[in-house]
N, C-alpha and C positions, 0 to 999 in steps of 0.2 A: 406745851410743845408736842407735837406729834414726830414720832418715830422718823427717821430719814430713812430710807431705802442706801443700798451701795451701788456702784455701777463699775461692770469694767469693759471699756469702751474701747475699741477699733480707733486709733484716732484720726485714720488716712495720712496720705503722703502730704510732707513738707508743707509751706503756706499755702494748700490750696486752695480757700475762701476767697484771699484774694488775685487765681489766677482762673480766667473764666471756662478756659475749654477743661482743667482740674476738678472746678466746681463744680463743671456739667459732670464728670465721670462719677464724683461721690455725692450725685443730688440725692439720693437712697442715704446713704453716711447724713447728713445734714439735715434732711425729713428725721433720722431718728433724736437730733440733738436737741432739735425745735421740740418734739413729741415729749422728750425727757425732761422738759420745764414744764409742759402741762400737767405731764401724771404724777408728778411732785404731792405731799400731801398740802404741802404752802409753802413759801417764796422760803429760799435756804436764807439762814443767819449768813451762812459763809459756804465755800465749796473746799472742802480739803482734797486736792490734787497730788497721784503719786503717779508719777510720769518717767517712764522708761527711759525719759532724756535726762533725769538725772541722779545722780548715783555717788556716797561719800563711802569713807572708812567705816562710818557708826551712820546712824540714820538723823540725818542733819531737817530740821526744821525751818522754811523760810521765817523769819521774823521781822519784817521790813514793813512799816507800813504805808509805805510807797513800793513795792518792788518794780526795780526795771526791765526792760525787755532784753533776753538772749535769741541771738536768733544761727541759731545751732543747726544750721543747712547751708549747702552752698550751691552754685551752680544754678540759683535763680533770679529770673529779674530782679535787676535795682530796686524797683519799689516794695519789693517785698524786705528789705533791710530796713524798711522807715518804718513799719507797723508799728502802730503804738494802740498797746490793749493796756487804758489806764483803771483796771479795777483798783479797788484800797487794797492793802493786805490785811492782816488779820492777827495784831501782835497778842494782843491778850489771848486768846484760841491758840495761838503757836505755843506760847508756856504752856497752855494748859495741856495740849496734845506733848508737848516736850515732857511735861512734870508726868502723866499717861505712860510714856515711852520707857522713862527713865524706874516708875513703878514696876514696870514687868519687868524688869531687870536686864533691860537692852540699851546699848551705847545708843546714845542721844547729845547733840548739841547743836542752839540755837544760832542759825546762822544769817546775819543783819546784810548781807552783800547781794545774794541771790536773786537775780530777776525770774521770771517767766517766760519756760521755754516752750517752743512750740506745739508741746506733747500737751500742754496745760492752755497756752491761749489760744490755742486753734479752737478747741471746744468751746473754753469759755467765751468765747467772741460769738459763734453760732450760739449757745445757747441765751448770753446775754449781751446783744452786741452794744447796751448802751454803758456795760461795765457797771452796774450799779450796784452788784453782790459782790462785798470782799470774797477775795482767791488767798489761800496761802498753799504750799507745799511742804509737804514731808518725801525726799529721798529714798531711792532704792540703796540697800548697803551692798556693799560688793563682796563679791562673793552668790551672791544673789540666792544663800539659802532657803528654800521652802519652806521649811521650818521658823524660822527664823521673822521670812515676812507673812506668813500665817501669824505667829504670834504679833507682829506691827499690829494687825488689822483687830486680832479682839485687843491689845492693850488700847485701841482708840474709839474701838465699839460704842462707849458711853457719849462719844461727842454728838453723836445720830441723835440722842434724846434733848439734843439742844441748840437743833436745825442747822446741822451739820450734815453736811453732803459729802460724802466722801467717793471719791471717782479713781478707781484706776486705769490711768490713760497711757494705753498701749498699742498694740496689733496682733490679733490670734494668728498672723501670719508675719513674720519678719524676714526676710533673705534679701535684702539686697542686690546681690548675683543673682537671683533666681527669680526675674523677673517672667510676663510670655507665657506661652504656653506649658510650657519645662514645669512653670511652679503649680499647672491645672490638679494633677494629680497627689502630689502630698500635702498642697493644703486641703483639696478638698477630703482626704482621709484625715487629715489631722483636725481639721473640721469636725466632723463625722464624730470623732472619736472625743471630743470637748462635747459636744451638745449630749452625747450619752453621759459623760461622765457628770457635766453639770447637771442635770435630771434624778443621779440619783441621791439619795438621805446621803446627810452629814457626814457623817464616820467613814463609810466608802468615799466618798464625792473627797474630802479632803485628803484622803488615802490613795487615793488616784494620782491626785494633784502632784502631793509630795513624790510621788516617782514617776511625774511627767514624762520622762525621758524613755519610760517602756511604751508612749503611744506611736503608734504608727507616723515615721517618718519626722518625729520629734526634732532629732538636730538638722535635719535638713532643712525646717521650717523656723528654728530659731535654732541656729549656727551660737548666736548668743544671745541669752534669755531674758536679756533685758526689755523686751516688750510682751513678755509674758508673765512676768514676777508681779508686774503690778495686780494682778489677777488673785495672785494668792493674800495678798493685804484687802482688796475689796470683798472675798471671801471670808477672810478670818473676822471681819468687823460686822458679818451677819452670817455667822457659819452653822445654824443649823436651821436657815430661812431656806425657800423655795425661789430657784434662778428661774429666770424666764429670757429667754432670748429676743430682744429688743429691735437685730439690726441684723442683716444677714446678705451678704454680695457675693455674688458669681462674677467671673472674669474681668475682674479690676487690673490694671497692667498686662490684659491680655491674657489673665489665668487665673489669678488668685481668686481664692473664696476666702469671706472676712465675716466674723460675727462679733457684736457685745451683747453682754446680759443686764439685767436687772437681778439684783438680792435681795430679796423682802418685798 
């Protein structure tokens, strides 16, 4: 098996694959999903998914090897409530990353209920829309330490050498309220200031990280961090490889600037 790369990925608004004037705005987000199955070293065993939509006490592991669809938006066409992304899950890999979790000495527990929310099969659907590569999920824990989901990311480091993909599926911009023109200027500084910091060696680069909150315009850009934490787990699971910047949009909702990278 060759090494898996990490990713932590933009993941656009709500189900837009299936809304067409949506799709038109993230055809850039979508070219990069497609792009990220080619420069693979070869086809993933599974994709482990840590997605900003969801989040437990202790860092909870889907374990279902059917998982169902949650569709964690509201306010859009009916048919986007019927989506059904039928990947397998991935039970034996969910212990394995659980027994991973629970070695680094962080709260961990296998949770058999959990479907796939939109932060997870919006990708996986562009990347593989025939669902033919198990998905599973591992949770953001709350509180959404830095420290904390750095250490997520190397305790599960080792699954990479056993074509394992690990994706953290978030947004380098999240504000909700701060749609328009309004959001042109702190994401594009907040922007700015991730592409510098992903650039530089380990030590720094993950030193930055952990005190996110001194970058320019930080909480106005994520008010709450939960689509940025996943960032720090696909970092700690290839934390002294070389980011490369993958995906990058200018005035998405009329302002925002968005990027993901590649690690390793």
């Amino acid at each position: 098996m060759t090494r898996m790369p990490t990713y932590f990925i933009s993941h656009g608004g709500g189900p837009w694959p299936w809304m067409p004037d949506w799709r038109a705005m993230f055809v850039n987000l979508e070219a990069s999903f497609v792009q990220m199955v080619k420069d693979l070293p070869e086809r993933p065993k599974a994709i482990l998914m840590i997605s900003g939509h969801w989040e437990d006490e202790s860092f909870a592991v889907m374990s279902s090897a059917n998982p169902p669809m949650v569709y964690d938006y509201h306010g859009f066409p009916p048919h986007t409530f019927q989506i059904k992304y039928l990947a397998p899950g991935a039970p034996d890999l969910a212990q394995k990353a659980a027994d991973l979790i629970k070695a680094a000495g962080l709260p961990v527990r296998l949770d058999a209920n959990q479907g796939f929310d939109h932060g997870c099969f919006v990708p996986a659907f562009v990347m593989y829309p025939d669902a033919s590569v198990p998905v599973f999920q591992v949770s953001l824990r709350k509180g959404y330490s830095p420290a904390e989901h750095f250490a997520l990311g190397r305790a599960l480091a080792p699954l990479r050498d056993e074509g394992v993909l690990i994706v953290g599926s978030g947004l380098s911009y999240h504000n909700l309220r701060l749609f328009g023109p309004g959001a042109k200027e702190p994401s594009e500084a907040f922007d700015a200031w991730l592409a510098e910091t992903m650039a530089k060696p380990a030590p720094e680069r993950t030193d930055r990280l952990i005190h996110w909150e001194q970058a320019p315009y930080a909480r106005v850009c994520h008010k709450e961090e939960d689509h940025f934490v996943p960032l720090f787990a696909a970092l700690g699971a290839a934390e002294g490889e070389k980011a490369t910047m993958v995906y990058h949009d200018k005035g998405l909702f009329g302002g925002v600037t968005a990027s993901s990278y590649r690690i390793g």
